[in-house]
C-alpha positions as CSV (number, residue, x, y, z in Angstrom):
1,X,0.0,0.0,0.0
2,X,1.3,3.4,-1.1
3,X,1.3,4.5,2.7
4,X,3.7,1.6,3.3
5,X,5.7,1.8,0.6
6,X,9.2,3.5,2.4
7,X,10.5,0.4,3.2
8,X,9.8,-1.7,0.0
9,X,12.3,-3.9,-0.8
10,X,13.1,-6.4,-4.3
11,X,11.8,-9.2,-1.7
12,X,8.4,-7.7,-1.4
13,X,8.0,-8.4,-5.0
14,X,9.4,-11.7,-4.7
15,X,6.9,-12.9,-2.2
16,X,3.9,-10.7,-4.3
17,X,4.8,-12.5,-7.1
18,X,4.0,-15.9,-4.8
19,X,1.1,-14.5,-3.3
20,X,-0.4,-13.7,-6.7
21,X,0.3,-18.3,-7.1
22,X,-3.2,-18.4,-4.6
23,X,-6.1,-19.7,-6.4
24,X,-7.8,-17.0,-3.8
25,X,-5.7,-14.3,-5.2
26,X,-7.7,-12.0,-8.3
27,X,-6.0,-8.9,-8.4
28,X,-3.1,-6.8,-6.8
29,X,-3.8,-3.8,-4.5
30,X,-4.1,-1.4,-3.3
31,X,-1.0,0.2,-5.0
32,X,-0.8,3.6,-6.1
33,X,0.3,6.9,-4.9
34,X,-0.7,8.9,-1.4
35,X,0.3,12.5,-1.0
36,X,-1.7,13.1,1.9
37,X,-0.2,14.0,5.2
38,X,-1.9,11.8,7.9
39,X,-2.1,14.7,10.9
40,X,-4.2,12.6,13.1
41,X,-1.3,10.2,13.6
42,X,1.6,12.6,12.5
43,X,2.2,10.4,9.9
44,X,4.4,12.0,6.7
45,X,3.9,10.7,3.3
46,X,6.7,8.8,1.6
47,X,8.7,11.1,-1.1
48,X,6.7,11.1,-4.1
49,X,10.0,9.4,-6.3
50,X,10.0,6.5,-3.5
51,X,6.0,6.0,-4.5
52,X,6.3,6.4,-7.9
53,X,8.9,3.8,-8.0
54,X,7.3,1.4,-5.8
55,X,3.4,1.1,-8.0
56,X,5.6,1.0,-11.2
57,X,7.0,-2.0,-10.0
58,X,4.1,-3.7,-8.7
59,X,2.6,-2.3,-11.7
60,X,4.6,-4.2,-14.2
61,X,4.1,-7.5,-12.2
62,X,0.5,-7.0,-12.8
63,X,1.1,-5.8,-16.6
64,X,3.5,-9.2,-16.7
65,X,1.0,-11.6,-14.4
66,X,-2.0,-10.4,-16.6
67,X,-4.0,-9.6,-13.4
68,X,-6.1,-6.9,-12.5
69,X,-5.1,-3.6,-10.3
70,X,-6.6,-1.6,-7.7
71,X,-5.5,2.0,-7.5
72,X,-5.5,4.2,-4.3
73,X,-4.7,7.6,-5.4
74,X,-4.8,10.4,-3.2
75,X,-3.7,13.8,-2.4
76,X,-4.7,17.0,-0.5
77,X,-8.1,18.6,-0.9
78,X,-6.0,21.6,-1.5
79,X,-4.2,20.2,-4.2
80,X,-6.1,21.5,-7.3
81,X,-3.3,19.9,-9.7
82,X,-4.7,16.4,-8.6
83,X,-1.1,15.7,-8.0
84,X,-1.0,12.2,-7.6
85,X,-3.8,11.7,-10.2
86,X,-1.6,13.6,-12.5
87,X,2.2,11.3,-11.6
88,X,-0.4,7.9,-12.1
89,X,-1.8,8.8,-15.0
90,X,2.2,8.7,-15.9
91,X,3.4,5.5,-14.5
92,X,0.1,4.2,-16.3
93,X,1.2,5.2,-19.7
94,X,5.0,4.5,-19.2
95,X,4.5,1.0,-18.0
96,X,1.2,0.1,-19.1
97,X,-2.4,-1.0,-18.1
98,X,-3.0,-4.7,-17.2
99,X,-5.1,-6.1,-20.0
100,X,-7.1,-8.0,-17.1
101,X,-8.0,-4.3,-15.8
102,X,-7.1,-1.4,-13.8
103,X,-9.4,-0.4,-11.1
104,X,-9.4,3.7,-9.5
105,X,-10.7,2.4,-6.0
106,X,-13.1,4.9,-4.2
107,X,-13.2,7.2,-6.7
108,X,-13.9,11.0,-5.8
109,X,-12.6,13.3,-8.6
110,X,-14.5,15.4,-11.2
111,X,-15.4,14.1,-14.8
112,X,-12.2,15.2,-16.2
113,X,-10.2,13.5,-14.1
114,X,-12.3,10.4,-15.0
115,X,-12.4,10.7,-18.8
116,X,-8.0,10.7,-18.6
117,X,-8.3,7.2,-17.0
118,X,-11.2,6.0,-18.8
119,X,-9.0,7.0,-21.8
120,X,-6.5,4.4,-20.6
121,X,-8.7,1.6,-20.7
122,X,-9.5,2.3,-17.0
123,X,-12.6,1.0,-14.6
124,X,-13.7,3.7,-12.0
125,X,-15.5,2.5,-8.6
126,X,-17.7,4.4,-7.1
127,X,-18.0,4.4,-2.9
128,X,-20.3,5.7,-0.6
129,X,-18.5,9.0,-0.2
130,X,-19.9,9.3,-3.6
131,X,-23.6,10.1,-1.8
132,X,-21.9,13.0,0.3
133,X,-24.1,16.1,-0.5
134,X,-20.9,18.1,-1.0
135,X,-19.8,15.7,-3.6
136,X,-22.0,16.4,-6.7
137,X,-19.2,16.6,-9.1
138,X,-18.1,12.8,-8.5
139,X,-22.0,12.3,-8.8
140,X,-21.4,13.9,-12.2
141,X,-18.7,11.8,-13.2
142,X,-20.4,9.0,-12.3
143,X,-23.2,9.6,-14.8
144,X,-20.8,10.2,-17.5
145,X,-19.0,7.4,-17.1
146,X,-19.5,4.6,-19.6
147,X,-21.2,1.7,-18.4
148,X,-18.7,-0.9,-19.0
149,X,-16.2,1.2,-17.2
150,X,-18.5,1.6,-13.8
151,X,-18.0,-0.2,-10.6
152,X,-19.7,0.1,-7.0
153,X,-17.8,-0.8,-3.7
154,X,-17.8,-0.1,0.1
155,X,-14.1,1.5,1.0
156,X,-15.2,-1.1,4.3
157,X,-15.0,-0.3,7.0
158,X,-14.8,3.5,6.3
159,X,-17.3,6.2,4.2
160,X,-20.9,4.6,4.8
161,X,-23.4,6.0,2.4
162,X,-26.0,8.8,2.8
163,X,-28.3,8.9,4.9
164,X,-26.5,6.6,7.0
165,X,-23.1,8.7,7.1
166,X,-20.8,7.7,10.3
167,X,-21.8,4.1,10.9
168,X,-18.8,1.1,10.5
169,X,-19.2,0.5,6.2
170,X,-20.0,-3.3,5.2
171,X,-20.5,-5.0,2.1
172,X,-24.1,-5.2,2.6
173,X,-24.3,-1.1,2.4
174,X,-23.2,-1.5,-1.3
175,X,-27.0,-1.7,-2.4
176,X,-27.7,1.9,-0.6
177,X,-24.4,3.3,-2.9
178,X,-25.7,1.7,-5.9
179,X,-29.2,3.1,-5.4
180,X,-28.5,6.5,-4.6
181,X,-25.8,6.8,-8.1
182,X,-27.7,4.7,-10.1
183,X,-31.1,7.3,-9.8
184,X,-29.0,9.9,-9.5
185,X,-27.7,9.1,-13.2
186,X,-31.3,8.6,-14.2
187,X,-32.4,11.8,-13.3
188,X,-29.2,13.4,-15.1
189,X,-29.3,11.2,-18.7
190,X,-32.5,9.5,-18.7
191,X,-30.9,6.4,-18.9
192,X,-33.0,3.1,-18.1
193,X,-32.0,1.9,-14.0
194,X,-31.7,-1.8,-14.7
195,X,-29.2,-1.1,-17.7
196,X,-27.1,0.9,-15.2
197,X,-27.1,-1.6,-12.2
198,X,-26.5,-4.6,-14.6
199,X,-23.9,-3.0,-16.5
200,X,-22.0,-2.4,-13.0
201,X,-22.6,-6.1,-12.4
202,X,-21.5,-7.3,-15.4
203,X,-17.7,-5.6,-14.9
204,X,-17.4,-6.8,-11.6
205,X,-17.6,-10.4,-13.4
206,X,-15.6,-9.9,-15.9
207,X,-13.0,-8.0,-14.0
208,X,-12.5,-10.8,-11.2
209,X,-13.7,-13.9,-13.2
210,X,-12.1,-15.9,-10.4
């Protein structure tokens, strides 16, 4: 994980490259980049070079492997450059995009942002932080993204959907995310609900068919 990644080491790899030999194992992540300075537990972010370097390397197992990847990307609020958005994007173009898939976990970005890694052959997943009522441009990108690029998830345990903001996330609270984008979308494109929901389904197969 990107807010681990100061002490990675060639045998990380090694032993991610045997994990990945688990007929349980469908996908590596979260790797990515994370700017953002953790001041609840005074907790610095690694230099940007040292996370760079670290998801290109677990990038190109992936890219060699053939297996899907889930991206945490993150930087400040403040950041208006979308920083670590901006030095993915990069590493995804210099090393490549796993034909198996590339996911944007929990995404929270503006349409823009998602169009760039859509571009790439990209999926984007969609959390509750998604429902936040301060968050209408991700509800935006959402309904512009194309359905075989959409995902839902749960960030579990953290960023429980509206109205139920604050409680311990779960799986199960997936259906109140799904809900809330898919009629959102409706009301935006006009776009049928069940061709929304299904399409969402139908990546999620495909991505992790094991």
């Amino acid at each position: 994980h990107p807010e681990d990644c100061a002490g990675f080491q060639d045998g990380d790899l090694a032993e991610l490259r045997q994990l990945l030999r688990h007929p349980k194992a469908v996908a590596i992540g979260e790797i990515g980049l994370d700017y953002h300075m953790d001041y609840d537990d005074d907790i610095a972010p690694a230099p940007h070079s040292v996370q760079i370097d670290c998801m290109a390397r677990q990038l190109e197992v992936a890219v060699r492997r053939n297996v899907p990847v889930e991206l945490h990307l993150r930087h400040e609020d403040s950041d208006g450059e979308r920083t670590s958005h901006v030095d993915a994007y990069n590493v995804l173009r210099e090393v490549g995009v796993p034909q198996a898939g590339c996911v944007l976990h929990c995404f929270g970005e503006d349409r823009a942002t998602m169009e760039r890694f859509v571009g790439l052959g990209c999926y984007i997943a969609y959390g509750g932080a998604a429902t936040f009522k301060r968050n209408d441009d991700v509800r935006e990108a959402f309904a512009a993204t194309p359905l075989d690029r959409i995902l839902f998830e749960t960030d579990c345990p953290y960023m429980a959907p509206e109205p139920i903001r604050g409680l311990e996330c779960e799986p199960a609270m997936i259906s109140i995310t799904a809900n809330a984008l898919v009629n959102d979308r409706v009301d935006r494109t006009g776009e049928d609900a069940e061709t929304i929901a299904h399409a969402a389904w139908e990546n999620a197969c495909k991505l992790f068919q094991k």
